[in-house]
N, C-alpha and C positions, 0 to 999 in steps of 0.2 A: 479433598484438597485443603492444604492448609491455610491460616490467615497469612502467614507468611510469603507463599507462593502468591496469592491474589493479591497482594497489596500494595500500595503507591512507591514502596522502597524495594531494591533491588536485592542482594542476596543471592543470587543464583550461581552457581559453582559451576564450571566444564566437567562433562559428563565423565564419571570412572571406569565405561568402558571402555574396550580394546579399540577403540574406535585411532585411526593415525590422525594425527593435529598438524598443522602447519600454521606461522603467524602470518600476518599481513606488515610489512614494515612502511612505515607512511611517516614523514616527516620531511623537513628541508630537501635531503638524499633524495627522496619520492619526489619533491615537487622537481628538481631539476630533472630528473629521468626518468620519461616515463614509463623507460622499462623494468625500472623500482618501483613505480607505484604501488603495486598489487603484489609485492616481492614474490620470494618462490615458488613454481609451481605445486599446491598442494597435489595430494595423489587422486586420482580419477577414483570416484567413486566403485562402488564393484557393484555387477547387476545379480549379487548369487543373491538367493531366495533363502530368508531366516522369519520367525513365527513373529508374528503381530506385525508385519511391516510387510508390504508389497516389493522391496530393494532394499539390501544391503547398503548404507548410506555412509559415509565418512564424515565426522564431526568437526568442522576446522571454521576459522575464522571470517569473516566475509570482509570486503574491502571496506576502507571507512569512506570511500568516496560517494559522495550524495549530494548530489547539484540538483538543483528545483527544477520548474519548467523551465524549455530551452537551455538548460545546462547550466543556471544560474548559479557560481557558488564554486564552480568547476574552475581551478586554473588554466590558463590558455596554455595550452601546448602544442608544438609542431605535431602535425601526426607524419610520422616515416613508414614506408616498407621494410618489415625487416628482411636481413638474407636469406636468416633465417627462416624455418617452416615446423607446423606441429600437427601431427596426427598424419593417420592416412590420406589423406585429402589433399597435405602439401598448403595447409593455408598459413598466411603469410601474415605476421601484424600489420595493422594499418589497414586493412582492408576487411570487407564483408564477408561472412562463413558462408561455407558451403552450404547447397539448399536441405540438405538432409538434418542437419540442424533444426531448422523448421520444420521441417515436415514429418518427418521419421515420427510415427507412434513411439517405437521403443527409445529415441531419446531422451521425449519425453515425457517418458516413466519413472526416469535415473532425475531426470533434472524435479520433478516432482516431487520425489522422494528426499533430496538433497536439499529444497526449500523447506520441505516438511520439517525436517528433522534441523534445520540451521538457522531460520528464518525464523520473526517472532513479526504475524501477520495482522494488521491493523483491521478491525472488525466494524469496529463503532464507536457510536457516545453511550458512556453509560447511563446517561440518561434515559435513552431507551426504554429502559426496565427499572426505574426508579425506585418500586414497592416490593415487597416480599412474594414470590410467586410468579413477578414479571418473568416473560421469556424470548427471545426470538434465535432463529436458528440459523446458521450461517454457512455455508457452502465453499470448500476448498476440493480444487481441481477434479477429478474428473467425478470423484465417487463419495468426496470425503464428507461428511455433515454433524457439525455442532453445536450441542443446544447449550446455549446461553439462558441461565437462569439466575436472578436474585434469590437468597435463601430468607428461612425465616429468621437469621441472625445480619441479613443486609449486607451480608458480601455475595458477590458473582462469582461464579462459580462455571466451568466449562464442560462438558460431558459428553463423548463421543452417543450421536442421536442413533443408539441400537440397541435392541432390549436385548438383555443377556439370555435372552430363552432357546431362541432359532434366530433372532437377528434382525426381526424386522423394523422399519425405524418407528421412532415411537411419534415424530411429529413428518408432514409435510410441509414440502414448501411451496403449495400454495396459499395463498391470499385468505382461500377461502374452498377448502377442501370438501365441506359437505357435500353427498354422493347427488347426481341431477334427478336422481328416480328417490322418492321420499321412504318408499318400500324397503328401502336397503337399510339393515339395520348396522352397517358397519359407521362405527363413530372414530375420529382421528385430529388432533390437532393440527393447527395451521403453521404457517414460517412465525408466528408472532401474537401474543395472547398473553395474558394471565391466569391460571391455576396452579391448587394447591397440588397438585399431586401429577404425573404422567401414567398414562394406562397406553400399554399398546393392545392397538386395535385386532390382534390375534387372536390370545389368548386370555387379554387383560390382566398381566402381569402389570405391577403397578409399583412407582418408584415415587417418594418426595423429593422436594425440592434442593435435599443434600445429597440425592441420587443414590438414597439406601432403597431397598426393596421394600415395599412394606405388606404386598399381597401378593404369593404368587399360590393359588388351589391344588389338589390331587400329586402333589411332589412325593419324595419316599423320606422315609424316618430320617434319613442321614443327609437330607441338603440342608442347606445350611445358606439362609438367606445373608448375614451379611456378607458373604463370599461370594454374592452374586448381584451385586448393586452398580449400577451404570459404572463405565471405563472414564476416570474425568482425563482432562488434558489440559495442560499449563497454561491457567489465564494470569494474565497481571492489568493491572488499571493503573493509569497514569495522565496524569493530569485530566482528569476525565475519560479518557480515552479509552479504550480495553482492544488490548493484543491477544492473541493464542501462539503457540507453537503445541506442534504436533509432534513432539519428539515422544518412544514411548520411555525414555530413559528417565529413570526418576527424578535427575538434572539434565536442565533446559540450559538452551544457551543464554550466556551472559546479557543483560539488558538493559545495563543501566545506558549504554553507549548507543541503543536505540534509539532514549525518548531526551537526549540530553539535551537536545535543542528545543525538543518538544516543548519539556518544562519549562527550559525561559521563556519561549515566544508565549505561551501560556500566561507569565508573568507580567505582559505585555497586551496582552488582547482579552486574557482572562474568560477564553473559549470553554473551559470546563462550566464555568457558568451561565453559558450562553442558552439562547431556545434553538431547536430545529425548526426552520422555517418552512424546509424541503428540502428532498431526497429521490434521487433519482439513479436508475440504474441504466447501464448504457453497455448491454455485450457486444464487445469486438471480435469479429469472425477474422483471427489474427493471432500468432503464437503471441506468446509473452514476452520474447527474447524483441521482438519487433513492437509490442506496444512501449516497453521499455527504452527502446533507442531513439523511437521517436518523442516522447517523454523530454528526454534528457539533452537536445540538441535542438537550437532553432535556426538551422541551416534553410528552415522550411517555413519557420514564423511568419517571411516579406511575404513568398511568394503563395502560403497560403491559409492566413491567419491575418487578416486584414483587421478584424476591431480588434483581437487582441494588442498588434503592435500600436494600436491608434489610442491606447489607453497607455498600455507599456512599454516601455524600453528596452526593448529585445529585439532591435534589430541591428547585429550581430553585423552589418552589410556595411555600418556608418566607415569615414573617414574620421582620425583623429579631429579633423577640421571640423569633421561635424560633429564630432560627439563634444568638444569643447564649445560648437555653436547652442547645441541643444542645454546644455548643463547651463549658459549663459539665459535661455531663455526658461528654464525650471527657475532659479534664483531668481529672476523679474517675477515672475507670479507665485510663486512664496517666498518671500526673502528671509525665512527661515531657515532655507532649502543652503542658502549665503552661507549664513552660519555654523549652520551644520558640516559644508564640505570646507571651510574653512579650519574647524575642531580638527576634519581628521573622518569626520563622521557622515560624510555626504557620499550619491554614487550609492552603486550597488554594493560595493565592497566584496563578503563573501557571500551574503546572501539575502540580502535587502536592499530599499531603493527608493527609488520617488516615481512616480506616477507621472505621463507627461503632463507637460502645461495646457490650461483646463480640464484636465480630469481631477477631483477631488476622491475619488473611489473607482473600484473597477468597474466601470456601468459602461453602456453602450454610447454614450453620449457625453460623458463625463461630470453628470448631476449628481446628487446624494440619491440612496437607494434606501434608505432607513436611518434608523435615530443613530445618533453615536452611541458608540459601545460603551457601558458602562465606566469602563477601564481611561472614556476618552473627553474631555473637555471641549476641545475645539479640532477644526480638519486640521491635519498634521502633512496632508498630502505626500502620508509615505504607506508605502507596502511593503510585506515582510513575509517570510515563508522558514519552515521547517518542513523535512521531511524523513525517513527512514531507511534503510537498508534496499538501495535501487526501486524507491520510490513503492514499496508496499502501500504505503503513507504517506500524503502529501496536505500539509494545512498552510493557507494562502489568508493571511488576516490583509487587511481596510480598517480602515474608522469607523465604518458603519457594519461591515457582516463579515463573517468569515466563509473560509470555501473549505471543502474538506474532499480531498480524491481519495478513493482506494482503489490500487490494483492485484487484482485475485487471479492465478492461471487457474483455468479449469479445466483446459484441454490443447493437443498440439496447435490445435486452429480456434481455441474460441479460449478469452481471455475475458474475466469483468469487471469494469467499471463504474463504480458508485462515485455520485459527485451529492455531497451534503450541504446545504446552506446553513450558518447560523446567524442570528438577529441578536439584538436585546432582549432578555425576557422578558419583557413589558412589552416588546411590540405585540401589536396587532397589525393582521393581515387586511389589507382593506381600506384601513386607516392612515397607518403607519410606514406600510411599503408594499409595493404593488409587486404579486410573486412572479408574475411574467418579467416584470424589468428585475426584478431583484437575480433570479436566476440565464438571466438574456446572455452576459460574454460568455460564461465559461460553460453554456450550454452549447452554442454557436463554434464556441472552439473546440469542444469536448464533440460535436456533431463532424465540424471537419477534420478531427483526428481520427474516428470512426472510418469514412472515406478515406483517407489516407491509410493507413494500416491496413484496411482488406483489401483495398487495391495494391497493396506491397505485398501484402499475403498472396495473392493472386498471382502476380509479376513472377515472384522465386519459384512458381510451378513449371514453368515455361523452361522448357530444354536450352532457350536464348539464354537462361542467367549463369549467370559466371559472377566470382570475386570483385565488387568493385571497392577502387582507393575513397576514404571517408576523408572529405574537404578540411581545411585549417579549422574550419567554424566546426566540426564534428570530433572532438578530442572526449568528449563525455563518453559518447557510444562507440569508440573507438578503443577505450580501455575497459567499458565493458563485456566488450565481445571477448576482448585480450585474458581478462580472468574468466571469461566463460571458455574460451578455448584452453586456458593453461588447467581449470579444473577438471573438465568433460571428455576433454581428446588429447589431455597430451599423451595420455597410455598408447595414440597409435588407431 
């Protein structure tokens, strides 16, 4: 892989193969209608069977629409039924898709495949892997696994984790792999370590850190090891952060329009420098299409997100009476907060905000949780987020930590969840911020979105479920569903 491909500048070309393209039209025209948003339907993907790929996938542009939690960032619009209908099913916009959507293995195979090849999928920090030789290996839907490694020239580097011999993966992903009986001489690396070289534990073919071959025994006169050195996969690093896409086309999709927000907010919080305080993984037994809807919509924040809304502003429920009441009472306890909506600059706007009155940070109580962020002087009593392509990627800064989601599909029912804290690099644990309070709301929230999505996953098994209309406060996941029907099922 080139420096080019791995590096903080974009450069990425739309693929030259035969693949159909379709644009997204989004501007003024989109914001009045939302049957413009997401313009025309591109063509449904095709399920034929072609070499190096599971699905025949279609290469086309993804919506630019990307609202935080609760939909933050998202324009209010009416949601309508239309007359209209699409696919076999007869589903109608404005309303929830048929259960088969969720459920159907072979859905989501096609839809798998279509993220693979479209989607540029939020992994980590790279911080991670800081040194020459660092590694960890990262898991995409049902089968996929990539090793992440720094080289000894200090770029990262992405490499499908399968030895080119018979296939077997050369790391696990557990923690801590060693076999329980000490007698067994099989040796294998973990999801995360550092070494110089990868050996799989088969044959002990063996690869360095730029994923050439460099041992492999008893071959015949005519192989030919650089021809056989790990399959890499499109990384790029941005703002600290490191993406993959898994296209196997030798151009990836375009990516500056990814991380565009990334990098300001970045500018602003100054996350690429920050420590990892903790890191937590939280699988939903829940398709993706439903971790996503819920995500992007806080129709559900009042009635079941209690310290969330009690910290933030997200309840969607208020009267103008009250939302001018609340805004009155932000400006009393920062009267910065005055100033600010007075510029032009206060309010959530498109996709930032202020914190309600006393909360200084997002904590369960509304206290500080750690030092201010290097980037920060004094409490500013605002909050700020960027995120990515239907929420792959989601960063949520404070003054004091940042929060970092990632959402991975891995299967039609099971979906994962990593939630990241970041600090100061000078804090200390113990000292400095206590890691139960540090990580307490958007564990608590992050716990009841868990229960809500398997319990929704649950509900669409049920021969009872039918289409239902998605309320005014649900316009996010109502145009999601809309591009996910226009690209999946308009074929019928």
């Amino acid at each position: 892989m080139s420096k080019k491909d791995q590096s903080d500048s974009d450069g990425a070309t739309i693929s030259r193969r035969s693949f159909a393209t379709s644009s997204v039209a989004v501007g003024t025209a989109a914001i009045a209608s939302p049957n413009s948003l997401l313009g025309a339907p591109p063509p449904r993907p095709s399920t034929a069977k072609k070499i190096g790929s599971p699905v025949a996938v279609v290469r086309t542009e993804l919506p630019t629409d990307t609202p935080g939690y609760g939909g933050k960032g998202a324009p209010r619009l009416p949601v309508t039924v239309s007359e209209s209908s699409i696919g076999a099913s007869g589903w109608k916009e404005g309303t929830t898709i048929p259960a088969e959507y969720y459920l159907d293995p072979k859905h989501y195979a096609v839809e798998e495949a279509f993220l693979a090849e479209n989607l540029w999928q939020y992994v980590d920090q790279a911080s991670r892997i800081p040194s020459p030789g660092d590694f960890f290996v990262f898991e995409f839907g049902r089968s996929e696994s990539i090793l992440l490694v720094r080289g000894t020239d200090s770029e990262i580097r992405g490499f499908y984790n399968v030895c080119r011999h018979r296939g077997s993966r050369l790391c696990r992903h557990d923690a801590d792999p060693k076999p329980s009986d000490p007698r067994l001489s099989v040796k294998q690396l973990g999801q995360s370590g550092s070494s110089p070289v990868f050996r799989c534990p088969y044959h002990a073919w063996t690869y360095d850190t730029e994923g050439s071959l460099i041992y492999a025994y008893g071959m015949q006169d005519d192989f030919d090891p650089a021809r056989n050195g790990l399959l890499p996969c499109h990384v790029r690093v941005a703002a600290g952060q490191v993406f993959v896409n898994l296209s196997r086309s030798d151009s990836p999709p375009e990516f500056q329009s990814t991380v565009t927000r990334l990098r300001a907010l970045n500018d602003v919080y100054g996350f690429d420098k920050l420590k990892v305080a903790a890191r937590e993984l939280y699988p939903l037994k829940a398709n993706w299409k439903l971790a996503t809807e819920n995500f992007i919509e806080c129709y559900h924040c009042g009635p079941a997100h209690g310290s969330l809304v009690k910290a933030h502003n997200y309840d969607e429920e208020r009267t103008d009476e009250q939302k001018a009441a609340h805004a009155t009472a932000v400006d009393e306890w920062v009267p910065a907060a005055a100033e600010r909506r007075g510029s032009g600059m206060g309010g959530y706007g498109d996709v930032d905000g202020e914190l309600n009155p006393g909360f200084v940070t997002g904590s369960m109580d509304g206290n500080p949780l750690a030092p201010l962020l290097p980037t920060r002087t004094a409490w500013t009593h605002e909050t700020d987020i960027a995120t990515t392509r239907w929420q792959t990627g989601y960063w949520h800064g404070y003054d004091d930590h940042v929060m970092i989601a990632r959402y991975t599909p891995r299967a039609h029912d099971r979906t994962d969840n990593e939630i990241i804290w970041l600090v100061h690099p000078d804090a200390v644990e113990g000292r400095d911020y206590d890691l139960d309070k540090l990580k307490a709301l958007w564990h608590v929230t992050t716990m009841e979105d868990i229960w809500l999505t398997g319990n929704n996953h649950l509900g669409i098994q049920s021969g009872g479920y039918s289409a239902g209309r998605y309320a005014t406060h649900e316009g996010s996941p109502a145009r999601f569903v809309q591009w996910y029907m226009e690209t999946f099922a308009s074929g019928g």
